[in-house]
N, C-alpha and C positions, 0 to 999 in steps of 0.2 A: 608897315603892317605887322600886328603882332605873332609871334614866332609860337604856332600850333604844336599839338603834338601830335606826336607820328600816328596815333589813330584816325584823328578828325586833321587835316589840314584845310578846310574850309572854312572860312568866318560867314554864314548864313546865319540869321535868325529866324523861323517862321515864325507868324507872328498868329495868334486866334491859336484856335484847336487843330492845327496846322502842322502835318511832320514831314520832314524829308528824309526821302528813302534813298537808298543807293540799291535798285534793284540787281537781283543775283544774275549773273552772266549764261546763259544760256548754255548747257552740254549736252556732251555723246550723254543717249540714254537709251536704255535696252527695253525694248519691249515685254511683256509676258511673256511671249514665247524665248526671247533669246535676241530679238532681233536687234544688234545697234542701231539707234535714228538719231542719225547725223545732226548736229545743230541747223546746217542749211536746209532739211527738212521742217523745221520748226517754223512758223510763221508767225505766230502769235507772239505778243510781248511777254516776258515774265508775268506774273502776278505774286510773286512773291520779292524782298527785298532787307535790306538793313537797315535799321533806322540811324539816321547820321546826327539829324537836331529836331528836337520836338520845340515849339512854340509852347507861352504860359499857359493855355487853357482861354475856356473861353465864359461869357459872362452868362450867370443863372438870369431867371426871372427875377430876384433878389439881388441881381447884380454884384453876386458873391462870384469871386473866380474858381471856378470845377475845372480842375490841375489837365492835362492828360493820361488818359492809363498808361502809353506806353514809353518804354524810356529808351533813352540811344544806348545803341548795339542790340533790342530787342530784334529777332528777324521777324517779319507780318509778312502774312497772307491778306491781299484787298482785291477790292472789286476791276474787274478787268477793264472799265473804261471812266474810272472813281479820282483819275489822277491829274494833273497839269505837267508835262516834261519842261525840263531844262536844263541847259549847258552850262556846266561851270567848269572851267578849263580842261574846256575837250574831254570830260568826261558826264556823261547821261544821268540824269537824276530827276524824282519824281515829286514834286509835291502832294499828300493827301490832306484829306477833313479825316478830320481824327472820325467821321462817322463813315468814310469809305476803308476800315481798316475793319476785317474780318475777324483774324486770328493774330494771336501771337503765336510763333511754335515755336517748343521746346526741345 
């Protein structure tokens, strides 16, 4: 296997208009008023994440390839049920369609 760097050590390609996220880990978060809410309150998945490999794009009506907007280490906000999960060595990650990726934030 070839020897990654310390950012990415995963060899995945998506493939299409296709990204994989490494969604963000769930924390303590304080309410409006003040109130810490514990991550075991939390029940929902992320909907936010990093992107780790973007796929080439995908093909026009023209059959010209349209690149993807977003590029790795962009962090995205997507759609809450927009994704495919999977494991790659015991760690969580999400596959999107470049058309369930909402935002990038900056």
């Amino acid at each position: 296997m070839k020897k990654e760097s310390k950012k990415s050590k995963i060899a995945i390609q998506p493939v299409g208009d296709r990204i994989l996220v490494k969604p963000e880990e769930p924390s303590d978060e304080r309410s409006p008023a003040g109130i810490i809410i514990p991550d075991t309150a939390q029940k929902e998945k992320p909907e936010r994440g990093r992107v780790i490999a973007v796929g080439p794009g995908k093909r026009g009506d023209d059959n010209e390839l349209i690149p993807v907007a977003v590029k790795v280490g962009d962090t995205v906000m997507f759609s809450k049920y927009g994704y495919d999960e999977v494991k790659i060595d015991d760690e969580e990650y999400y596959i999107i369609s470049e058309s369930n990726i909402l935002a990038v934030i900056k």
